[in-house]
TORKERO-819550 format. One record per atom (N, C-alpha, C, O): residue in one letter; y, z, x. Coordinates in pm, whole numbers, plus 50000, padded with zeros to 5 digits. Example, Ala and Ser with C-alpha at 12.3 -4.5 7.8 and 13.67 -1.06 7.14 Angstrom:
<vobas>
VOBA  r     c2     c3     c1
VOBA  A  49431  50780  51319
VOBA  A  49550  50780  51230
VOBA  A  49670  50780  51320
VOBA  A  49668  50846  51424
VOBA  S  49775  50708  51285
VOBA  S  49894  50714  51367
VOBA  S  50003  50787  51290
VOBA  S  50114  50804  51341
</vobas>
This chain:
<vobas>
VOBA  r     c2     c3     c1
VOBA  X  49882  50000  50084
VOBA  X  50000  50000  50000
VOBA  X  50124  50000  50089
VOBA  X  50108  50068  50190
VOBA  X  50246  49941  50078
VOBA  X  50367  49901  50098
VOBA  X  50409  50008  50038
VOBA  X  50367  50063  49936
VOBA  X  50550  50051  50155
VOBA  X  50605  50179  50164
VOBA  X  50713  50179  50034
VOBA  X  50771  50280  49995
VOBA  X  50732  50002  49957
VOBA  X  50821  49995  49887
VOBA  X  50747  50056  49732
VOBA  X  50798  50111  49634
VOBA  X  50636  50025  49757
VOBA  X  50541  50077  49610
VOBA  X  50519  50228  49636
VOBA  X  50565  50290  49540
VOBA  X  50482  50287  49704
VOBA  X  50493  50429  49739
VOBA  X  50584  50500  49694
VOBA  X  50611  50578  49602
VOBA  X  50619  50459  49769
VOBA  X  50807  50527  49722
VOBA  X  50853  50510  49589
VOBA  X  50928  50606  49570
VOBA  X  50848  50436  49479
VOBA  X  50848  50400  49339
VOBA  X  50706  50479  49282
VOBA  X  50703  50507  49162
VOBA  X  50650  50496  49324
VOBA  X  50497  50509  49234
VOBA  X  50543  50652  49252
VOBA  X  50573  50698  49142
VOBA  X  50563  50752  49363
VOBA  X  50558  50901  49413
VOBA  X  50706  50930  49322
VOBA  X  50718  51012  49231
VOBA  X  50814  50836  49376
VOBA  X  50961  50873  49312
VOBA  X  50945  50902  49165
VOBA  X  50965  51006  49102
VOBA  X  50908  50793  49132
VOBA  X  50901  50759  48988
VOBA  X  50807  50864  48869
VOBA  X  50841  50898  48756
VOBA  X  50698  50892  48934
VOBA  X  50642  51032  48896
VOBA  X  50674  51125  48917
VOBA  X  50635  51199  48828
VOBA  X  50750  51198  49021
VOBA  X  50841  51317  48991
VOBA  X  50927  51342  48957
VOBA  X  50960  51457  48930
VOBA  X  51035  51188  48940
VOBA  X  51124  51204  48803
VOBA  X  51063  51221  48674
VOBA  X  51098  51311  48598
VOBA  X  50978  51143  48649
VOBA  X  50938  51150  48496
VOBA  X  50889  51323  48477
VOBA  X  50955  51382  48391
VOBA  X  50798  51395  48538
VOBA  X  50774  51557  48537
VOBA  X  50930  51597  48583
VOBA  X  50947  51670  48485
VOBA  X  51006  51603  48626
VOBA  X  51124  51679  48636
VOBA  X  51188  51668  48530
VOBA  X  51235  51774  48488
VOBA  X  51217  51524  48436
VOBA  X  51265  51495  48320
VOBA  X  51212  51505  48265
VOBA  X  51284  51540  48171
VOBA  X  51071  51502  48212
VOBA  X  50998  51571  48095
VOBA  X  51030  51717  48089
VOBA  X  51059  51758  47977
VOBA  X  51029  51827  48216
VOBA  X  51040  51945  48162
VOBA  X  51162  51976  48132
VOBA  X  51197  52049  48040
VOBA  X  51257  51899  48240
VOBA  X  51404  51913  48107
VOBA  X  51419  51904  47972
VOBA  X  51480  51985  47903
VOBA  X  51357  51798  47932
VOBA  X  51361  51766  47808
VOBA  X  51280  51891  47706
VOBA  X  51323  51915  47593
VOBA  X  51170  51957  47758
VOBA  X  51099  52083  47705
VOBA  X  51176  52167  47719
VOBA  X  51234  52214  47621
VOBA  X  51200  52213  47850
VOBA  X  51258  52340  47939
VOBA  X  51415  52367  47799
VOBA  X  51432  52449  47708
VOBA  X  51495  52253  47850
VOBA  X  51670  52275  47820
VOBA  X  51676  52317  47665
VOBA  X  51768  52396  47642
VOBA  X  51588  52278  47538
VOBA  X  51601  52314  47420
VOBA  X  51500  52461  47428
VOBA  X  51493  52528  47325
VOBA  X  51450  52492  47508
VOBA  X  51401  52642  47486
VOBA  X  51462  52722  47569
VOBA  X  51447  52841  47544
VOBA  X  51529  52694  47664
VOBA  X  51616  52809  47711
VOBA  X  51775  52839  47653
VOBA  X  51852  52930  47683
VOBA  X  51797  52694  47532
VOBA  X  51915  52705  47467
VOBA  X  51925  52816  47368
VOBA  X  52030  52866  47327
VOBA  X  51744  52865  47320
VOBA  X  51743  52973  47240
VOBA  X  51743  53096  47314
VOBA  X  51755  53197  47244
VOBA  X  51735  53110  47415
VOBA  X  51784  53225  47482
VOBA  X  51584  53238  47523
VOBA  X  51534  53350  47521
VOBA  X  51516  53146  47547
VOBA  X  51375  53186  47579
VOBA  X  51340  53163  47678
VOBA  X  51247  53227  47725
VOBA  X  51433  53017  47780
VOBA  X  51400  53026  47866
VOBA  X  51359  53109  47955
VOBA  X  51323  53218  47912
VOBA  X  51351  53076  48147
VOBA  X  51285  53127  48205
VOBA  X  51325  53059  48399
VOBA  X  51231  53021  48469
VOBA  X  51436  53058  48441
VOBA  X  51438  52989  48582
VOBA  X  51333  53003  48627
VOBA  X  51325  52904  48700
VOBA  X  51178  53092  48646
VOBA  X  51132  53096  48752
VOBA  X  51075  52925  48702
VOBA  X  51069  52826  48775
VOBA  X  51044  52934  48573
VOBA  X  50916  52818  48537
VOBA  X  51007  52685  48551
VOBA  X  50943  52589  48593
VOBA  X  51114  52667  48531
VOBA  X  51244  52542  48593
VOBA  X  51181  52498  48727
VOBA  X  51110  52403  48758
VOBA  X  51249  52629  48816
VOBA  X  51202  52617  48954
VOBA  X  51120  52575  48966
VOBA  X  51121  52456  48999
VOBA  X  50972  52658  48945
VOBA  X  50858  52605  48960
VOBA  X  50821  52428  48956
VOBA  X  50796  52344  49043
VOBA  X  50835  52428  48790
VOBA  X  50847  52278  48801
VOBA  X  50915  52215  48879
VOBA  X  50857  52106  48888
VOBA  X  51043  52213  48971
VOBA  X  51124  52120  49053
VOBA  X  50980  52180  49161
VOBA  X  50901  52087  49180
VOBA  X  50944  52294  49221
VOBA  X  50856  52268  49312
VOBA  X  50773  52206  49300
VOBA  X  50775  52130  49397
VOBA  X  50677  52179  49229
VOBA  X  50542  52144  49196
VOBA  X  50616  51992  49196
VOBA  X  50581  51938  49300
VOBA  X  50679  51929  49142
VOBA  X  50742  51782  49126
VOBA  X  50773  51756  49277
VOBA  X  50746  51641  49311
VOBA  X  50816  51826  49361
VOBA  X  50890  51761  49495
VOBA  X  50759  51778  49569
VOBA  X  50766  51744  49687
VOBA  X  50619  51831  49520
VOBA  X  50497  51811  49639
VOBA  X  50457  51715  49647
VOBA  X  50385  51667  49734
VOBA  X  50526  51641  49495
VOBA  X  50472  51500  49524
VOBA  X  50529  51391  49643
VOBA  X  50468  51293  49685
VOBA  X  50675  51442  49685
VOBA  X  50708  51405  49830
VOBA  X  50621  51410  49949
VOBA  X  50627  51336  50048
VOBA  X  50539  51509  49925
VOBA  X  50440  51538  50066
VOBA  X  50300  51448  50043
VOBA  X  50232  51397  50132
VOBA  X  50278  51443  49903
VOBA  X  50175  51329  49874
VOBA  X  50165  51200  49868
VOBA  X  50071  51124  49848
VOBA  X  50327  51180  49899
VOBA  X  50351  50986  49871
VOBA  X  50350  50984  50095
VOBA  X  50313  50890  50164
VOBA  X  50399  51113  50141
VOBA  X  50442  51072  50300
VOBA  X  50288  51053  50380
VOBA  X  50254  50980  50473
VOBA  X  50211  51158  50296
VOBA  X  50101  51148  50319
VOBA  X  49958  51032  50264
VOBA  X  49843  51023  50309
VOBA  X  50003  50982  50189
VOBA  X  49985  50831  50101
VOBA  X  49957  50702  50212
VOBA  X  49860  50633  50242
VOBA  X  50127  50714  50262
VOBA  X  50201  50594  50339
VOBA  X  50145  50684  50510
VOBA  X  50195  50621  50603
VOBA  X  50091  50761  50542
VOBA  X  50053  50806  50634
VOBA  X  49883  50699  50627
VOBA  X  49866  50594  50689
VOBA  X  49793  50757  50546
VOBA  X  49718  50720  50555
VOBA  X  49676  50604  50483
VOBA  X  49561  50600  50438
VOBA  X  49748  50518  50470
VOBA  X  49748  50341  50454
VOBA  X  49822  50268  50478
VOBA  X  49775  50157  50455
VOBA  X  49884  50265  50501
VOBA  X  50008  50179  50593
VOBA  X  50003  50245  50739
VOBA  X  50001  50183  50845
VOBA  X  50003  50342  50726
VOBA  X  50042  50410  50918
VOBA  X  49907  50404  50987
VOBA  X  49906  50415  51110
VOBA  X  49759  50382  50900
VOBA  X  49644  50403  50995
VOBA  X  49581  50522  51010
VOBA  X  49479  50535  51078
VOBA  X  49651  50634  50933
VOBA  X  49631  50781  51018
VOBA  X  49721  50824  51062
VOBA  X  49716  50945  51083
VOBA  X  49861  50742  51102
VOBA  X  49922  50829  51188
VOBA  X  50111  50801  51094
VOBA  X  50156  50737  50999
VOBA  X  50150  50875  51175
VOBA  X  50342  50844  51127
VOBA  X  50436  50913  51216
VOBA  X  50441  51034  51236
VOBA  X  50487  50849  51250
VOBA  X  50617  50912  51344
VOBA  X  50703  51002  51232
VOBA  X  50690  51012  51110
VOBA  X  50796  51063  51324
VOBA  X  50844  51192  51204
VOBA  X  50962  51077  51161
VOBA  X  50981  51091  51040
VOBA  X  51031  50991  51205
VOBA  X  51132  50925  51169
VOBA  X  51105  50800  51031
VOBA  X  51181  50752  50947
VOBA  X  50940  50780  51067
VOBA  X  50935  50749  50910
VOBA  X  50890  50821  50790
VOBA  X  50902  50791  50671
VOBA  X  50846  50903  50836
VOBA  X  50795  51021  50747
VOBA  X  50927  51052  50676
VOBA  X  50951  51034  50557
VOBA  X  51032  51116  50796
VOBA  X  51117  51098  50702
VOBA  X  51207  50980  50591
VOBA  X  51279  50998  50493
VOBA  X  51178  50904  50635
VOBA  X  51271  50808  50525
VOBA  X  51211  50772  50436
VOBA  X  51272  50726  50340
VOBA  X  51040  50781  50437
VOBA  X  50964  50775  50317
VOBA  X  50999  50882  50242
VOBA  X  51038  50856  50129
VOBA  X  50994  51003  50278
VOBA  X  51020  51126  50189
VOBA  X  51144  51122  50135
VOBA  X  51162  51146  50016
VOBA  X  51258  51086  50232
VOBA  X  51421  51094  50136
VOBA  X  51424  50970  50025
VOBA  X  51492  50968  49922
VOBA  X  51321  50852  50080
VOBA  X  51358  50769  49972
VOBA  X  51261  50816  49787
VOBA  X  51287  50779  49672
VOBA  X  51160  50899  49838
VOBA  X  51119  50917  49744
VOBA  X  51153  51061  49672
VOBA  X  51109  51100  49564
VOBA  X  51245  51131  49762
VOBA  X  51339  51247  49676
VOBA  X  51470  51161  49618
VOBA  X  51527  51212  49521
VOBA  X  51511  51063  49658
VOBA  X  51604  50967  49598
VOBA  X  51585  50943  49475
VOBA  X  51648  50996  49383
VOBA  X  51497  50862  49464
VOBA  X  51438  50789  49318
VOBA  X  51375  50894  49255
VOBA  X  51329  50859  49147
VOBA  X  51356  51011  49282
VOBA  X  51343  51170  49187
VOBA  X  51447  51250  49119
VOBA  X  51454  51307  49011
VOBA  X  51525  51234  49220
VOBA  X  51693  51255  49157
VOBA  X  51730  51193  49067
VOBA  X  51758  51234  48954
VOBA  X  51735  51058  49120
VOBA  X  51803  50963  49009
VOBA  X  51758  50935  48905
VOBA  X  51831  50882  48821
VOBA  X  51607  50965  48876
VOBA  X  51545  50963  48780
VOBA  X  51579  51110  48716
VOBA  X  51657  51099  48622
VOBA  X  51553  51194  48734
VOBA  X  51581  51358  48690
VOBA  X  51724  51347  48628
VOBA  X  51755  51397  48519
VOBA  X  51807  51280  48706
VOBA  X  51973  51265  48625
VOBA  X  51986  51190  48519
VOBA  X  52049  51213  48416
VOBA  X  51911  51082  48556
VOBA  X  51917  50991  48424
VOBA  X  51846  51073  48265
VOBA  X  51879  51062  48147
VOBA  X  51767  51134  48316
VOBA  X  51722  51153  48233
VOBA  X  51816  51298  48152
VOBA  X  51821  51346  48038
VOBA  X  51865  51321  48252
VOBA  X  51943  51456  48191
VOBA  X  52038  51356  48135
VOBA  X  52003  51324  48021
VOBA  X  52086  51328  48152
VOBA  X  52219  51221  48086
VOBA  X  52149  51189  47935
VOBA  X  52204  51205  47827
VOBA  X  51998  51135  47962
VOBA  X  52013  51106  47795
VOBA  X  51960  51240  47697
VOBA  X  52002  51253  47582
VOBA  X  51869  51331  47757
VOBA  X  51860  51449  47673
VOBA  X  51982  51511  47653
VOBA  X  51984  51553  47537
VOBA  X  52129  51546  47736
VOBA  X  52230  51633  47681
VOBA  X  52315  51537  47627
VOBA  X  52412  51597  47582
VOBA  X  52328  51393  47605
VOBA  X  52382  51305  47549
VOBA  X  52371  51316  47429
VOBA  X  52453  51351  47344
VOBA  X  52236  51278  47421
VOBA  X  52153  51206  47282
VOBA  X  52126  51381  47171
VOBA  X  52153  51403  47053
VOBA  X  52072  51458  47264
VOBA  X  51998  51590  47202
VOBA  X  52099  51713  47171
VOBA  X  52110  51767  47061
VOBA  X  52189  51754  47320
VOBA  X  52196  51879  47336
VOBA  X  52327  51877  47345
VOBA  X  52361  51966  47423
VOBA  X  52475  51782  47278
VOBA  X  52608  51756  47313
VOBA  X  52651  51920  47318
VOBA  X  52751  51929  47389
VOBA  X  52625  52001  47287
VOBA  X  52691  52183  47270
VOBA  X  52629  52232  47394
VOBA  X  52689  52331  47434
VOBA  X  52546  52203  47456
VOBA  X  52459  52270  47555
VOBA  X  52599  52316  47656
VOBA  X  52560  52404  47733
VOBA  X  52711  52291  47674
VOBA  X  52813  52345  47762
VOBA  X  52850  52473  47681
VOBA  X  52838  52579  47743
VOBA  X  52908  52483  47509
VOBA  X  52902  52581  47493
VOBA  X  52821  52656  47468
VOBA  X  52844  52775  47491
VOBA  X  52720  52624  47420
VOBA  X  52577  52745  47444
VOBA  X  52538  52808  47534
VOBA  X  52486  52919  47523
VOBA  X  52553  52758  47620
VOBA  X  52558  52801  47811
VOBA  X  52657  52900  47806
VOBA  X  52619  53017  47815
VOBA  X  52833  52865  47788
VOBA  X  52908  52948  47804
VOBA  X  52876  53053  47725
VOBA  X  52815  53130  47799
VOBA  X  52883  53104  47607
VOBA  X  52841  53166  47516
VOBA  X  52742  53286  47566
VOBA  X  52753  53408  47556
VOBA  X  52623  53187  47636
VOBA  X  52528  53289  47681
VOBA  X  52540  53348  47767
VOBA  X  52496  53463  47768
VOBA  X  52612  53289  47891
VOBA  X  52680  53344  48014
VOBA  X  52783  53504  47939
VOBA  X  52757  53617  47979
VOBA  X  52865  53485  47860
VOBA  X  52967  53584  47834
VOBA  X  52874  53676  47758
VOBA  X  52865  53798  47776
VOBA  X  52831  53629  47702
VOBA  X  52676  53745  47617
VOBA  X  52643  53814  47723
VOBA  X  52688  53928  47714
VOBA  X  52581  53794  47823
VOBA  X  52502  53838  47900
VOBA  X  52584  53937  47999
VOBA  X  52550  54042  48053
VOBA  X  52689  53873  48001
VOBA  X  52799  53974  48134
VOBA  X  52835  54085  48028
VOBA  X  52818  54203  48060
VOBA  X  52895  54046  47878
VOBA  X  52960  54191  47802
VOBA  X  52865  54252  47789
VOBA  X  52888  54372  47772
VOBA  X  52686  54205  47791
VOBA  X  52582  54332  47766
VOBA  X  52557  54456  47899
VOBA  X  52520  54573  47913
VOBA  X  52599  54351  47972
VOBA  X  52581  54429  48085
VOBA  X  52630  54540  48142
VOBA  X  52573  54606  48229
VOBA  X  52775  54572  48076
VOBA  X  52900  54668  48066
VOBA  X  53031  54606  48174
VOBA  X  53100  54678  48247
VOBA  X  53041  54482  48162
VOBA  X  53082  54439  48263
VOBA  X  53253  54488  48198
VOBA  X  53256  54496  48076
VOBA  X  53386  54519  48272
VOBA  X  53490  54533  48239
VOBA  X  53596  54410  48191
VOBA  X  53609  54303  48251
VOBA  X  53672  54452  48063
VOBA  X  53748  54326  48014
VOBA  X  53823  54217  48114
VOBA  X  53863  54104  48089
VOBA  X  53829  54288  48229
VOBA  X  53887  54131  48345
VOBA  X  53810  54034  48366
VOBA  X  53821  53911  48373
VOBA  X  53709  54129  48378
VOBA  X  53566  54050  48441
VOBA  X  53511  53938  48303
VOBA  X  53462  53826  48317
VOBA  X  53529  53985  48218
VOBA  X  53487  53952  48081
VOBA  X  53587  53803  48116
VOBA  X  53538  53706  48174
VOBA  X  53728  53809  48069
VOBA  X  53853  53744  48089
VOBA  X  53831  53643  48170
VOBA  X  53827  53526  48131
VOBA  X  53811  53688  48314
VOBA  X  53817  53575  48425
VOBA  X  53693  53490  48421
VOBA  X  53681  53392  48494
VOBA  X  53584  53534  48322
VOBA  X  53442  53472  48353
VOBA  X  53470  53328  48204
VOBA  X  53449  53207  48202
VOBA  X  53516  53407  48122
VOBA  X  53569  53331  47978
VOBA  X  53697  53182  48002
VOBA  X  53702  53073  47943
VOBA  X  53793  53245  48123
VOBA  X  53863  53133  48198
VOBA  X  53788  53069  48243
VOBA  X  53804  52953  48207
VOBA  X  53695  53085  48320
VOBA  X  53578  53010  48420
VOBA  X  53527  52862  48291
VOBA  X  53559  52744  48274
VOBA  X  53441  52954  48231
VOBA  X  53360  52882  48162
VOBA  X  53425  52806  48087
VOBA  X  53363  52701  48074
VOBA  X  53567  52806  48001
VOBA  X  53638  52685  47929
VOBA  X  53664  52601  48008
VOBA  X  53645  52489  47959
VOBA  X  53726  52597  48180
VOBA  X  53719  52502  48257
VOBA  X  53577  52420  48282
VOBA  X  53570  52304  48325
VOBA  X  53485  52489  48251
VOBA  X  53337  52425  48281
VOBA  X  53293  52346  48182
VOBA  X  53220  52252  48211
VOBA  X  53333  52373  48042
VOBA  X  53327  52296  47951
VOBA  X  53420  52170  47955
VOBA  X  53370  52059  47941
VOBA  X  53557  52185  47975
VOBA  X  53646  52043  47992
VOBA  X  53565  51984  48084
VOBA  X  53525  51874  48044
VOBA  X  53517  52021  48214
VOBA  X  53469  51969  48316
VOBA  X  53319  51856  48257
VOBA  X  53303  51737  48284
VOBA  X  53253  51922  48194
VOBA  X  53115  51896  48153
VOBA  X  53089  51778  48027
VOBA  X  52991  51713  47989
VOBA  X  53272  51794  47972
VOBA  X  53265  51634  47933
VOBA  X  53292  51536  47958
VOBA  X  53313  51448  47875
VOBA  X  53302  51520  48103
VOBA  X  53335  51444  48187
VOBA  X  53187  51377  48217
VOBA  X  53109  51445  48284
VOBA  X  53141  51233  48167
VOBA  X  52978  51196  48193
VOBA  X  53038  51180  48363
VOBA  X  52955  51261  48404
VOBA  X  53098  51149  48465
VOBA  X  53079  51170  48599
VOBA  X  53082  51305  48666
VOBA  X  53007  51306  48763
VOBA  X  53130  51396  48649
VOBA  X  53129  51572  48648
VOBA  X  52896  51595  48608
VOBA  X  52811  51662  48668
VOBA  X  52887  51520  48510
VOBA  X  52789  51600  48462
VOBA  X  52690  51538  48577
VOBA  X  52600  51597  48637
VOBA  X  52732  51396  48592
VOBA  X  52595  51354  48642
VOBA  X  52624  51394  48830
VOBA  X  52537  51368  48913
VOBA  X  52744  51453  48864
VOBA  X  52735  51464  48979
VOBA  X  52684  51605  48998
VOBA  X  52615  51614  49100
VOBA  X  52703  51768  48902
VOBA  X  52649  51858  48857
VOBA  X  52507  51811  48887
VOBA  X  52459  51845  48995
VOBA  X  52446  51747  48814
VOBA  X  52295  51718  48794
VOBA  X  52238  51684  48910
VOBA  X  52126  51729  48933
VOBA  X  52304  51594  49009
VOBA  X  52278  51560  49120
VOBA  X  52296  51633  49262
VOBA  X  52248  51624  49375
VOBA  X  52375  51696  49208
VOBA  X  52397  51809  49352
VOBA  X  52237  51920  49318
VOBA  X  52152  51942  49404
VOBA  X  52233  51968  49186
VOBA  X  52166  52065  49151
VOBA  X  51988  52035  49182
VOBA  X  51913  52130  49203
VOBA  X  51947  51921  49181
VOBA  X  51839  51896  49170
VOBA  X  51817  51811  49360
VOBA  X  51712  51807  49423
VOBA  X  51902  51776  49388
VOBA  X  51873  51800  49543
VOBA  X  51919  51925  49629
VOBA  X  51905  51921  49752
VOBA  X  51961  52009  49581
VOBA  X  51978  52190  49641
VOBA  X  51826  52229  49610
VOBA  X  51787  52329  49670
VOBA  X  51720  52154  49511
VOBA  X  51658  52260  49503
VOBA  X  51487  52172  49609
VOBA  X  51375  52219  49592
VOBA  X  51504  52084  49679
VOBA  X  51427  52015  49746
VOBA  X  51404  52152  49872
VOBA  X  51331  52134  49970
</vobas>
């Protein structure tokens, strides 16, 4: 196999599991059920498939073997096309599904700090925060660059 099919076949399947569990994950943690570890998890378990496409293109194209300089560019190209797939796909679940998901977020964020006993500044400055995050978040280039920073921090 050709490092160009690899890289699409490995990319392309850990977008689709990163964007499928968005699409599960984001409407059950909007009810307050979610869970980051099981998010995380899934972005881990999705990015091993990076080590399975380097190791793929290791052992059929390389012979057995791979220098670390292609190892790496097989792996960034196939955390590439994981991203971009994972964004796209967030773009059409909070598009199409979840347009409030900025204030439900905020909402839950200020829930969570006033349960905590947090003091009315703190309350105040977190409530300033989050209305800027909302103007920000209807911005479709804000969201998809959000989405894209967030899901390659977690490689």
């Amino acid at each position: 196999m050709n490092m160009k099919t690899i890289v699409l076949r490995y990319g392309l399947g850990a977008g689709l599991l990163l964007g499928g569990m968005a699409a599960v994950m984001i409407p059950w943690c909007m009810n307050g059920n979610g869970s980051e570890v099981v998010g995380y998890s899934a972005m881990v378990l999705a990015f091993l498939l990076v080590f399975f496409g380097v190791r793929s293109y290791r052992n059929g194209a390389g012979g057995g073997a791979i220098t670390f300089g292609k190892a790496f560019q097989v792996g960034i190209l196939i955390t590439l096309v994981t991203c971009a797939v994972y964004v796209v796909a967030w773009e059409i679940v909070y598009w199409g599904f979840i347009p409030d998901f900025a204030e439900t977020y905020s909402r839950n964020v200020l829930d969570k700090l006033r349960d905590s006993g947090a003091t009315a500044e703190a309350v105040a400055a977190k409530q300033a925060e989050m209305e800027q995050f909302q103007v920000w978040y209807k911005n479709p280039l804000f969201n998809v660059a959000i989405r894209s920073w967030r899901s390659s921090r977690s490689v």
